[in-house]
C-alpha positions as a printed Julia matrix, in Angstrom:
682×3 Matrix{Float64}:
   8.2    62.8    10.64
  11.57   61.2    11.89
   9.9    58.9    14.4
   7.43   57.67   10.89
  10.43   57.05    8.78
  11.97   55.33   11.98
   8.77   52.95   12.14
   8.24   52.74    8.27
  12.12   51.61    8.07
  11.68   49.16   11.16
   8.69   47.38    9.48
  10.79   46.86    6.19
  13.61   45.49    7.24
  14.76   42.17    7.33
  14.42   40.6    10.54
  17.46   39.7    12.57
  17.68   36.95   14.96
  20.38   37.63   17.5
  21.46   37.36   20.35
  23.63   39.91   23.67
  27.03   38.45   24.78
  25.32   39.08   28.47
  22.09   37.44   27.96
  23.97   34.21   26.54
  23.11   31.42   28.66
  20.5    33.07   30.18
  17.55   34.27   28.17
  18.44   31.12   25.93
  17.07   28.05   25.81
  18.24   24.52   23.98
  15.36   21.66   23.62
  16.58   18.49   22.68
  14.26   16.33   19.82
  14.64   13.21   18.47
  13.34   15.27   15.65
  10.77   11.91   14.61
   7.62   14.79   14.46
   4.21   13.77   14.13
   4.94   10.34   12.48
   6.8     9.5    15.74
   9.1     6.53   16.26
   8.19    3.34   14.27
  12.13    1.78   14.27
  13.85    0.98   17.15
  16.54   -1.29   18.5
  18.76   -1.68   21.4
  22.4    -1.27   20.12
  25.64   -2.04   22.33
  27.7     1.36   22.41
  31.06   -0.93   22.63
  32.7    -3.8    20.03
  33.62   -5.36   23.79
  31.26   -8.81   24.43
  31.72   -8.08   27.98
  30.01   -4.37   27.99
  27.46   -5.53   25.96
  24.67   -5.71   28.66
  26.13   -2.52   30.15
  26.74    0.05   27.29
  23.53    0.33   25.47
  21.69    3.65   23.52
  18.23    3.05   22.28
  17.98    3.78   18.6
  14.5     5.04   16.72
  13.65    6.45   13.62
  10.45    7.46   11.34
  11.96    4.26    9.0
   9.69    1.14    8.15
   9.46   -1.42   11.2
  10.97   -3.97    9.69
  14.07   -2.72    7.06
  14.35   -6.2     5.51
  10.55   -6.94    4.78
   9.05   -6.54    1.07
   7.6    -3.34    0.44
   3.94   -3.59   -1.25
   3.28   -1.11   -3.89
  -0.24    0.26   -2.28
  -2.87    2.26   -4.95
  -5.22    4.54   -3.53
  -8.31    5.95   -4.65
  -7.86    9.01   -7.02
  -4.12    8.52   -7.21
  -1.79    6.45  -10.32
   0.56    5.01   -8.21
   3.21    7.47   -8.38
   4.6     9.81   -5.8
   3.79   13.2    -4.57
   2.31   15.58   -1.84
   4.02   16.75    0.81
   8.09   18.08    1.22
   8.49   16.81    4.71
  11.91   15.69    5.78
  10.77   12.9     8.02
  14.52   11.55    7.87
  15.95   11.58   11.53
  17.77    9.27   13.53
  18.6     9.65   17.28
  20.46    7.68   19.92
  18.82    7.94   23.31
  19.39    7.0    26.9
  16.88    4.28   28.53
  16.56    5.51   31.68
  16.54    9.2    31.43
  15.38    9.0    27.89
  18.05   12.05   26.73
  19.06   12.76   23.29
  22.63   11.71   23.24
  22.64   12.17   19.08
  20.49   12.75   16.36
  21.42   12.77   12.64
  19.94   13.58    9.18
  19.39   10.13    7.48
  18.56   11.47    3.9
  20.97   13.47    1.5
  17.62   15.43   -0.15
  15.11   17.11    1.14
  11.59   16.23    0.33
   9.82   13.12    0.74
   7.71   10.72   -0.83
   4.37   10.57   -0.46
   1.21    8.57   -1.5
  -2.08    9.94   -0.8
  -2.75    9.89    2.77
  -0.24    7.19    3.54
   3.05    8.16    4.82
   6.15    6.53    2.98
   9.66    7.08    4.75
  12.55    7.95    2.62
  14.98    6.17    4.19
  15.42    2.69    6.18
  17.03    2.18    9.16
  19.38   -1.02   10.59
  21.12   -0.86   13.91
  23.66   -3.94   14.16
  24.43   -5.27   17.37
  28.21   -3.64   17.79
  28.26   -0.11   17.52
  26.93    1.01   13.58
  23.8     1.78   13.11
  23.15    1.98    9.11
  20.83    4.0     7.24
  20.22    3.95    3.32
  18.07    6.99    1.75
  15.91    6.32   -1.35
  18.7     8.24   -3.97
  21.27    5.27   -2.82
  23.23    6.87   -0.01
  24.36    4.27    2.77
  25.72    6.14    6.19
  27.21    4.19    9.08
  26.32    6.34   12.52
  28.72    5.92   15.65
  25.71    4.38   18.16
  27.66    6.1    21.15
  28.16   10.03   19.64
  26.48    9.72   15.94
  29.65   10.12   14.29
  29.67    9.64   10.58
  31.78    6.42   10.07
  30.29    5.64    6.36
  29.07    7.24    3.05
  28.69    5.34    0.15
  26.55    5.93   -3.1
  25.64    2.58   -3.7
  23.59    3.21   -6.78
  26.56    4.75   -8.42
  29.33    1.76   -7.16
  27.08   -0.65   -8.82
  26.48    1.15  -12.1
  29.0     3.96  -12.77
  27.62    5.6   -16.16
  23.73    5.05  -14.99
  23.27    2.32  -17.81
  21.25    0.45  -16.13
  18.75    2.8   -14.5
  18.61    0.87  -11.49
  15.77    1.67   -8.7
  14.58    0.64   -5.35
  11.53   -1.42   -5.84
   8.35    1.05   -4.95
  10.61    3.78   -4.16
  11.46    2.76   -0.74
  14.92    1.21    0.09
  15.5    -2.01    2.04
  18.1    -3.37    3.95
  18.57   -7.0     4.78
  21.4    -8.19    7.69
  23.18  -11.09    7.61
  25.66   -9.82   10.43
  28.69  -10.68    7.89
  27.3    -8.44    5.4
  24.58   -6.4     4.9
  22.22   -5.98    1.76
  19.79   -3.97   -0.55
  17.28   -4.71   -3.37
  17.43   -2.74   -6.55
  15.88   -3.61  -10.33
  15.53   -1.73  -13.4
  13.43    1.68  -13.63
  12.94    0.32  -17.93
   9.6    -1.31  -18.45
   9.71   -5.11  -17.65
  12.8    -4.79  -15.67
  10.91   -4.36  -12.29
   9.99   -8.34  -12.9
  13.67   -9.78  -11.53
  15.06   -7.79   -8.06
  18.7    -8.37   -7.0
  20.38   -8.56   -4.26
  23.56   -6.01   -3.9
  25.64   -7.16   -1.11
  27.83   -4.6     0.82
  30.65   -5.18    3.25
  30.2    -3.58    6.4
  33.27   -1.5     6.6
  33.13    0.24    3.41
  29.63   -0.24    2.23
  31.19   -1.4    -0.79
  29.74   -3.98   -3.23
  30.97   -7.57   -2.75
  31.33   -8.73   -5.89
  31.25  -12.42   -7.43
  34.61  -14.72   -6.68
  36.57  -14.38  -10.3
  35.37  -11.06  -11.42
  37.56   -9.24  -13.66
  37.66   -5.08  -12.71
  34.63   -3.66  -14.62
  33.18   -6.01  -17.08
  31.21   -8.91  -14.19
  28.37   -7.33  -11.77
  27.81   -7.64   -8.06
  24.31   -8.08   -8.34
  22.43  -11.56   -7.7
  19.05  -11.16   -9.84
  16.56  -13.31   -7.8
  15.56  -14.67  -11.71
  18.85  -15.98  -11.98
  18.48  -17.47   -8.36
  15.3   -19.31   -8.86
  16.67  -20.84  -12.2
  19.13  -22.32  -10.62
  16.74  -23.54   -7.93
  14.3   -24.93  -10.8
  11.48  -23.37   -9.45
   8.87  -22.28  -11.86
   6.98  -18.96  -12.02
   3.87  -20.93  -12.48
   1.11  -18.31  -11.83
   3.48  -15.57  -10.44
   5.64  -13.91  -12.6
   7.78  -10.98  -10.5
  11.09  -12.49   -9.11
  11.7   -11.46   -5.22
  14.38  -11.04   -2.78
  12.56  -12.0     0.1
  15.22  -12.16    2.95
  18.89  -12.57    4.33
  20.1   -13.77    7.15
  23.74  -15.38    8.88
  23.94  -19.23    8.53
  27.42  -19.99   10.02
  29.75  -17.55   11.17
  32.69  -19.56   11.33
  32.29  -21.23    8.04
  30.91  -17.25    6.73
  27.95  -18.5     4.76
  24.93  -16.61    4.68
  21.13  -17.63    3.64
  19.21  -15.92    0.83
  15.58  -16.42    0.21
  13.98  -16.01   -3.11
  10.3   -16.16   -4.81
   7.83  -15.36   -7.37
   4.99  -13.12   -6.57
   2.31  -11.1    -8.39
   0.53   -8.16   -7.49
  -3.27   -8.1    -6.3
  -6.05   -5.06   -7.1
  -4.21   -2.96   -4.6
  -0.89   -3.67   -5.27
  -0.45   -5.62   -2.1
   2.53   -8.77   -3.15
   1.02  -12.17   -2.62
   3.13  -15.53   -3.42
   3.2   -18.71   -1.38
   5.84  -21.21    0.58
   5.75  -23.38   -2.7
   7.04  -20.62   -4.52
  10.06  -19.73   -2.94
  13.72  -20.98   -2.38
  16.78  -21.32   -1.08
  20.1   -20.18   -1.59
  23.83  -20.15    0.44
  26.42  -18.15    0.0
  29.52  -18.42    0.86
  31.84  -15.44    1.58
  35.79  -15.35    1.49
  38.38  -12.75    1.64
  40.56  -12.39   -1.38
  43.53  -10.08   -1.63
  43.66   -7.21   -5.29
  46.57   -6.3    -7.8
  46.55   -3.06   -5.16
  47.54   -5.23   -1.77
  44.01   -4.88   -0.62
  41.76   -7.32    0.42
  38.2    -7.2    -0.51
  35.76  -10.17    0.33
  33.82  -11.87   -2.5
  31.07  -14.34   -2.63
  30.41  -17.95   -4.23
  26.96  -18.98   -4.54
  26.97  -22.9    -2.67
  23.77  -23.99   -3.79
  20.52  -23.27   -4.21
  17.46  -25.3    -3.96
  13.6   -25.23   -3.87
  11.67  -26.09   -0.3
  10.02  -29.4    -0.5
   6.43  -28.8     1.27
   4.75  -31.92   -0.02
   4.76  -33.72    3.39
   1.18  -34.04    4.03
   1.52  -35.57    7.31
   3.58  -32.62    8.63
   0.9   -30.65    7.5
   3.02  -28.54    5.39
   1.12  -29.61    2.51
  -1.76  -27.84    3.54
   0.04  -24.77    3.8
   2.3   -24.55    0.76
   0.1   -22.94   -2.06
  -2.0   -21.01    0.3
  -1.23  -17.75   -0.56
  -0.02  -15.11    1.59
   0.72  -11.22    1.9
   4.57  -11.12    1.11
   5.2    -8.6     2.97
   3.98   -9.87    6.15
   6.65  -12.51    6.1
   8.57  -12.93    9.35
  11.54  -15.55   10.39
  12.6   -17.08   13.49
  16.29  -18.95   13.66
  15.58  -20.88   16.56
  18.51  -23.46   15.75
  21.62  -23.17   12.96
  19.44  -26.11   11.97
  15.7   -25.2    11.63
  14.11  -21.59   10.37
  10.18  -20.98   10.87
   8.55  -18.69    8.62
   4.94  -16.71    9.49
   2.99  -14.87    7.39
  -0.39  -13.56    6.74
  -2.86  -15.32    4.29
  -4.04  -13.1     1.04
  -7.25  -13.26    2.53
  -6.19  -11.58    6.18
  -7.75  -15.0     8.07
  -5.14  -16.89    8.89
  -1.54  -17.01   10.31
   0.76  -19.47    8.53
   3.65  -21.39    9.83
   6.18  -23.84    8.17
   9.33  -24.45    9.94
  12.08  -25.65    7.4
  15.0   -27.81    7.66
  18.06  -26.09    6.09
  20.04  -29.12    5.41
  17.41  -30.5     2.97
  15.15  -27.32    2.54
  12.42  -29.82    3.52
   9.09  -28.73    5.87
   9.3   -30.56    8.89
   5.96  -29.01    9.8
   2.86  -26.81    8.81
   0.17  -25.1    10.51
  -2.42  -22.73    9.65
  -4.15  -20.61   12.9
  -7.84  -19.42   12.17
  -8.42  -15.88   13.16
 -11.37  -16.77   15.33
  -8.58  -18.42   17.51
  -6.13  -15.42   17.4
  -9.01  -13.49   18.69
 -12.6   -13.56   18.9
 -13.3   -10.23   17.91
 -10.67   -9.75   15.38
 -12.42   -8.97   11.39
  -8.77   -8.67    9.83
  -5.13   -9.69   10.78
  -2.53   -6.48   10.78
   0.54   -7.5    11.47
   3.36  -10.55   13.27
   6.57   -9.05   15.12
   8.77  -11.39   16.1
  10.74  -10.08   19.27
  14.35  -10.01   19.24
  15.2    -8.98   22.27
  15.64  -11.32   25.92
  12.08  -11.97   25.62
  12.24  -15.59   24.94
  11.18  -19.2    27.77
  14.7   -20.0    29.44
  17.05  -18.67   27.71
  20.28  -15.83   28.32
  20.74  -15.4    24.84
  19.61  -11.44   23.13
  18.27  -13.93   20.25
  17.01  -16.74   21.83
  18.61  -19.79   19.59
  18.76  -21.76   22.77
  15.28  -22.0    23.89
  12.6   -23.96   22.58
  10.25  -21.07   22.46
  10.15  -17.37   20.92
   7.59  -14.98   21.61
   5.37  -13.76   18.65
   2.93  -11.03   18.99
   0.52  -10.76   16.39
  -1.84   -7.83   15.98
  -5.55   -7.44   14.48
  -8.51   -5.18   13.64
 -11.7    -5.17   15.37
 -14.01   -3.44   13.18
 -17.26   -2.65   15.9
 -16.22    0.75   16.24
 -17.71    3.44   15.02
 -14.8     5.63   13.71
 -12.06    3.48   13.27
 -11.06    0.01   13.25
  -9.1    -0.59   16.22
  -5.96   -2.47   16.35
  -5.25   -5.06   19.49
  -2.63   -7.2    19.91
  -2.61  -10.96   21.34
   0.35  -12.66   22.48
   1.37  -16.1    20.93
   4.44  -18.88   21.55
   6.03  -20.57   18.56
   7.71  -24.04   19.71
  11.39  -23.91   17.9
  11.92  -27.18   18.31
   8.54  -28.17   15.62
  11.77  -29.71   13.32
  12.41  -32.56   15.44
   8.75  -33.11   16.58
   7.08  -36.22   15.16
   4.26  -35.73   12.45
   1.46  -35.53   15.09
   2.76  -32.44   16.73
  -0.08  -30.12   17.58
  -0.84  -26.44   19.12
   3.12  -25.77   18.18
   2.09  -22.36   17.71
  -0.27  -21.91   20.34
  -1.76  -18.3    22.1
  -1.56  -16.81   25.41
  -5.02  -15.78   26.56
  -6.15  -12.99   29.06
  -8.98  -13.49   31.86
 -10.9   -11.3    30.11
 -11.4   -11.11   26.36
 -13.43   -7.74   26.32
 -10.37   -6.37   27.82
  -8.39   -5.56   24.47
  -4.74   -4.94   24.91
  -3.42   -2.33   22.51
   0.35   -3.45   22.87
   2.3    -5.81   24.84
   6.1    -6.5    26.1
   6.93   -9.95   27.69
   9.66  -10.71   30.33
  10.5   -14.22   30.21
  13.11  -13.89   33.12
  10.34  -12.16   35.28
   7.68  -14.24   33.52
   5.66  -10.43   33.37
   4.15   -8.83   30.36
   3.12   -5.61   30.78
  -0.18   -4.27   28.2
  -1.46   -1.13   27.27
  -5.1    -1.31   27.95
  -7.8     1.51   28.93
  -9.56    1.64   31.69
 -13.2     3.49   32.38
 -11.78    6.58   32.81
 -11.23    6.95   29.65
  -7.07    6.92   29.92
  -4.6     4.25   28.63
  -2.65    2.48   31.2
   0.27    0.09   31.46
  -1.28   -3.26   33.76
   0.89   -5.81   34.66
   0.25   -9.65   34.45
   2.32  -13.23   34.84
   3.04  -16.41   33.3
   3.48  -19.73   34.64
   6.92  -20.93   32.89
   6.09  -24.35   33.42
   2.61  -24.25   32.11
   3.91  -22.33   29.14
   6.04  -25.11   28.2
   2.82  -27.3    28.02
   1.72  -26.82   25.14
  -1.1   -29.25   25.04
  -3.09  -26.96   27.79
  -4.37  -23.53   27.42
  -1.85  -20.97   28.99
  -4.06  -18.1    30.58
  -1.81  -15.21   32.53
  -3.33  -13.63   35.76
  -3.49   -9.97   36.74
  -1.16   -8.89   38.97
  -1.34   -5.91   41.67
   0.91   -2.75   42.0
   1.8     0.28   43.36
   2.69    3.36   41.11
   1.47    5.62   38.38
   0.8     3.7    35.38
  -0.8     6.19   33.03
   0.47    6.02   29.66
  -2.13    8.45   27.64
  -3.94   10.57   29.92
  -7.52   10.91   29.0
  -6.79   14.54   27.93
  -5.14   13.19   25.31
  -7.58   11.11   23.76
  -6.37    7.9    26.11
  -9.81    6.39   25.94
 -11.65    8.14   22.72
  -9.4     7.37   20.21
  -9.03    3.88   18.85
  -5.68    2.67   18.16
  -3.85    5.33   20.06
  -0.99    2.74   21.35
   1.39    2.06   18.43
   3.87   -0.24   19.85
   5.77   -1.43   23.3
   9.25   -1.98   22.96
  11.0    -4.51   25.57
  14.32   -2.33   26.14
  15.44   -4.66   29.68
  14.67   -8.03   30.86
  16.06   -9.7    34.07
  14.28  -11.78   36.92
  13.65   -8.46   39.1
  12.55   -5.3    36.58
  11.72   -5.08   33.18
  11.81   -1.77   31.25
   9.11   -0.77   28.84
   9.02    2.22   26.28
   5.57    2.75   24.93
   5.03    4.62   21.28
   1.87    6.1    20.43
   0.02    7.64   17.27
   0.96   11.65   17.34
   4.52   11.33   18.54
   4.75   10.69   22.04
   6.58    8.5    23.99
   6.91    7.06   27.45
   8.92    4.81   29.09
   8.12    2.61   32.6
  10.16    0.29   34.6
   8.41   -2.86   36.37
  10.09   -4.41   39.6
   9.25   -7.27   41.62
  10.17   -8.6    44.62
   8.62  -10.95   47.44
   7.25   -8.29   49.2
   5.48   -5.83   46.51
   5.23   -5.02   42.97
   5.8    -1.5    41.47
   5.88    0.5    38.48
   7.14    4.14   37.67
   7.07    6.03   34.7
  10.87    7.02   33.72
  10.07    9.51   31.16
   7.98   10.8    28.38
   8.95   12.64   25.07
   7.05   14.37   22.46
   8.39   13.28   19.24
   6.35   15.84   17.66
   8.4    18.37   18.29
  10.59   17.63   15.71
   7.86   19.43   13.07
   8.76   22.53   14.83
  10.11   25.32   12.71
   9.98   28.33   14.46
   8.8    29.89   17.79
   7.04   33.44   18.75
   8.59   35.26   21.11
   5.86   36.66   23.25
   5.51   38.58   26.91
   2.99   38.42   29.21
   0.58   40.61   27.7
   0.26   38.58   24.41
  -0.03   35.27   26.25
  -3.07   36.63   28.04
  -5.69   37.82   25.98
  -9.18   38.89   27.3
 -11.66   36.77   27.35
 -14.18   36.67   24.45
 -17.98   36.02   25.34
 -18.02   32.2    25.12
 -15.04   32.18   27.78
 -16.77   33.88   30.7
 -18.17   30.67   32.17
 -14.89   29.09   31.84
 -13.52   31.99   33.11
 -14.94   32.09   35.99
 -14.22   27.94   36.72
 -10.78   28.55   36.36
  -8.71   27.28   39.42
  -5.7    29.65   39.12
  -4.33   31.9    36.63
  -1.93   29.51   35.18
  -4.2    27.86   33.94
  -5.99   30.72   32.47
  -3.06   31.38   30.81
  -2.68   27.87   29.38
  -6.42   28.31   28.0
  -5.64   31.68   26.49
  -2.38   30.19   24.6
  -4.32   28.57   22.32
  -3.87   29.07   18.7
  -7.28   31.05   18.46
  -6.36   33.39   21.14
  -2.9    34.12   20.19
  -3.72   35.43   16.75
  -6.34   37.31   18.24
  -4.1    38.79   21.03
  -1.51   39.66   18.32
  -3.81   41.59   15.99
  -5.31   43.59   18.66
  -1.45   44.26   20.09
  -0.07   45.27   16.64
  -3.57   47.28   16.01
  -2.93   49.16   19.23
   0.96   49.57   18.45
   0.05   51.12   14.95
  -2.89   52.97   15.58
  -3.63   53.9    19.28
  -0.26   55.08   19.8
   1.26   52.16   21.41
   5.05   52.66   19.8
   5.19   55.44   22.45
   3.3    54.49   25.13
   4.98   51.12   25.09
   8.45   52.74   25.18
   7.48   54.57   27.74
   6.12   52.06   29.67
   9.25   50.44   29.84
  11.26   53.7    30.71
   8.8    54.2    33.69
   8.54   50.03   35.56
  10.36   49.22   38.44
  12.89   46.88   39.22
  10.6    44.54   40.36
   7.96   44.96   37.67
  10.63   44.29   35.26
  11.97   40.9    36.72
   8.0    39.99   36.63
   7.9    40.37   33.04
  10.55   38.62   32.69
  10.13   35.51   34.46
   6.03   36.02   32.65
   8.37   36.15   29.1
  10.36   33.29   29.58
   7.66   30.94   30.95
   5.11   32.11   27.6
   8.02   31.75   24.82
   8.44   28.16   26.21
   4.97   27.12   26.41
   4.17   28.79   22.62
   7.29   26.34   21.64
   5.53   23.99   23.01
   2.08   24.2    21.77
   3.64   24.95   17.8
């Protein structure tokens, strides 16, 4: 009766996890996660760990996040089948950041972006809760969707900033103010940085504004001559356009497109504003013709308190003239285009070139603009049939901002006449899936000063092969290398290597074609075990993390969370790649772990195993097999049957009374090595 109490009292209590003062150290165990899960990293950026120039090619910690790609691009409003628009689903906190090292690919930090838990959720389509922005120097920001801006130490993940910006810029909630679809945005102008908010009340969701923030404080920078409470610090991108004179015409939802640094010295920043409407799916479409410009000037000002607090003055602001129709930009001006597919390139304090996607998914279109006069200095619209031949749909443009740029030393590239552009698409022939390739273009930055009958300025880079799709690619413009993910026949994915004539790349009036290159090394990204060559799409995105005339250093994200990272190096004599490391984001999603010993890890074999069984190699990896999910519930019904019913309480405690010394340090090395792998396979 004593022992049944015992056993009825053991079952009821609450469990306990603890840990001896002896076994600390030893029968523990810490795992490091970026803590991304199965959404895996989709932000990253290369961030100096020092405000020293001099250490900035030497310090660096590789920042990623589950935040949007892009944190300054418009946010579309998607509708899905069965679903009103509004948000719901799932509570997962998809909301960490981590700092990493390139070459050993270690957590140095990871941090909790969002100030809620929960997230927002559409249907099937995953919708981060926060967005992400590492600056060059040191601070890496993040902004959740209830209006909390952090600043994160890039070296240790310090906390250096909290701010509630939706409370600084409306103290008594009058306003109701809102980040447009939910989802917060960030825009950088290096001086500053910036968000988009309008009003929740129906109608106000038709004029955005622009809240700019000072990067100390992530205080609002309000307008030069405000007096304490009674002006705002918000620039409505209604008021904006007004002063532009540039009509609504057909659209009629004012936009903060984009931000960005003009001069430094002089402190004026570039705004860009435009009308847009809303299509069946809520996708944002507007045009080149609809949009404007605006400069800002910012200048320090001292307050009644001794402080000094920097303020802005808008400069002017003025509509871009595309009705040159021998530049071509004629062509191109009120053709309209996805919004949020909008990329810039500063080649030049002079020129910016904007790309975007056409409404219709057919077309890339370019317009490079000169900011003295806001005039196009040239147009060009690229057929789809030209991006690719098998392409039914274009995806996405990245523009790289890293030392992947013709001839230059600079991390942005404003000295060289080129910038890469890699521009992604959708072959629809397969059967499951559309599968998404990239193709690898070059955008002249010097189209501003080219005469009128400029062609192929933004021209492709084409493979030996086109059946040979290439899922992602990195270029090295100092090795003249770009290194693809492609699959092979046996079914795997695989980083191949390939080169570039500089000199032919420069020619822009001949086709560019790179040639395979030979190596030596394991260059398996996605092993066929894990769907390398079944599942379309697997490769999500190569990052270019180092760039110099002898290596380059790739780091390779895929669908399901993992990550791996190779280094290329070249010499005279051979060619070589090596894998550096490999992560599994997913195990961020992990929430708990069994502890289990050797008997629960290997349970017997049901009917349909015997074959396999019998082909097995070794027992390891009979245990492997028998860890499956399947197996372990099964093990751990018939163990707690057993332990219940066929007297196992007291044969197991005898058991353990009766094994050896040796037995015992079996068991435990059988423990250690199952509780790790069940961790694992969560």
């Amino acid at each position: 009766a004593p022992f049944f109490l015992a056993l009825l009292l053991s079952l009821t209590t609450q469990q306990v996890a603890a840990l001896h003062a002896d076994e600390a150290g030893l029968n523990d165990f810490l795992l490091k996660s970026a803590g991304h899960g199965d959404v895996g990293v989709t932000y990253a950026r290369l961030v100096s760990m020092s405000h020293d120039p001099a250490m900035y090619n030497n310090e660096k910690v590789w920042v990623t996040s589950q935040s949007g790609e892009h944190p300054s691009a418009v946010v579309d409003e998607l509708l899905e089948e069965g679903n009103d628009g509004g948000a719901g689903g799932e509570n997962d906190d998809y909301c960490a950041i981590a700092g990493r090292n390139v070459t050993t690919g270690d957590v140095l930090w990871r941090a909790n972006a969002c100030s809620s838990s929960g997230s927002l959720s559409i249907s099937k389509r995953f919708i981060p809760r926060h967005t992400t922005l590492a600056s060059v120097y040191l601070t890496v920001y993040s902004l959740d969707n209830t209006g909390i801006l952090r600043g994160w130490n890039s070296a240790n993940g310090n906390l250096v900033l909290d701010a509630d910006i939706l409370a600084n810029i409306d103290v008594n909630n009058e306003n109701g103010f809102v980040f447009p679809g939910g989802v917060p945005r960030m825009l950088d102008a290096q001086l500053a940085i910036g968000t988009v908010v309008t009003k929740e009340e129906k109608g106000g969701q038709n004029d955005e504004s622009l809240v700019l923030l000072d990067t100390g404080g992530g205080q609002p920078i309000k307008e030069e001559g405000y007096h304490h409470q009674q002006s705002t610090s918000l620039l409505s991108a209604k008021m904006l356009l007004g002063k532009a004179k540039v009509s609504a015409k057909k659209y009629g939802r004012a936009r903060i497109i984009d931000m960005h640094l003009l001069d430094e010295e002089a402190a004026r920043i570039a705004i860009w504003v435009g009308w847009s409407t809303n299509d069946g799916d809520g996708k944002a479409i507007s045009s080149f013709s609809s949009m404007a410009f605006v400069e800002v000037a910012l200048t320090p000002k001292p307050t009644s308190e001794g402080r000094i607090v920097m303020v802005y003055q808008i400069v002017r602001a003025m509509p871009l003239n595309m009705l040159d129709s021998a530049s071509g930009s004629a062509a191109v001006a009120s053709t309209p285009i996805m919004l949020s597919s909008l990329r810039m390139v500063h080649p030049n304090d002079q020129t910016v070139s904007m790309l975007a996607i056409s409404a219709t998914n057919t077309q890339v279109l370019v317009s490079t603009i000169e900011i003295s006069t806001t005039k196009s200095k040239y147009g060009q619209a690229v057929e789809i049939d030209i991006l690719h031949p098998y392409w039914r749909s274009i995806a996405s443009i990245h523009v790289d901002n890293t030392r992947a740029v013709v001839n230059t030393d600079t991390s942005a590239g404003k000295d060289s006449s080129y910038h890469v552009v890699r521009v992604a698409g959708l072959d629809d022939r397969y059967p499951t899936l559309p599968r998404r390739t990239e193709s690898l273009l070059m955008l002249d930055g010097s189209s501003g000063q080219l005469s009128s009958s400029a062609t192929n300025v933004f021209h492709r880079v084409y493979g030996r092969d086109e059946e040979v799709h290439q899922d992602a690619l990195a270029y090295c413009a100092d090795m003249g290398m770009v290194l693809a993910a492609s699959r092979d026949e046996g079914a795997q994915t695989l980083a191949s290597p390939f080169s570039i004539d500089s000199e032919v790349l420069q020619q822009s009036s001949r086709r560019v074609t790179w040639s395979p290159q030979t190596m030596d090394g394991d260059a398996i990204i996605v092993p066929s075990s894990r769907g390398g060559g079944t599942s379309p799409g697997l490769i999500k995105y190569a990052h270019l993390v180092e760039c110099s005339k002898e290596s380059m250093t790739v780091i390779f994200t895929t669908l399901g969370g993992m990550t791996t990272a190779f280094r290329f190096e070249s010499d005279s004599e051979s060619t070589a790649i090596k894998q550096l490391w490999s992560s599994e984001e997913a195990l961020g999603s992990i929430s708990s772990a069994i502890f289990l010993d050797e008997t629960h890890a290997m349970a017997e074999s049901s009917g349909n195993d015997v074959l396999a069984d019998g082909n097995a190699d070794d027992e390891e990896e009979k245990a492997l097999r028998n860890l499956q999910f399947f197996n372990r519930i099964q093990s751990q019904l018939s163990s707690f049957k057993n332990f219940v019913l066929g007297g196992g309480a007291l044969s197991s405690l005898a058991s353990l009374a009766l094994l050896s010394d040796e037995k015992k340090a079996e068991r435990g090395v059988a423990f250690g090595f199952a509780k790790i792998s069940v961790l694992l396979s969560e």
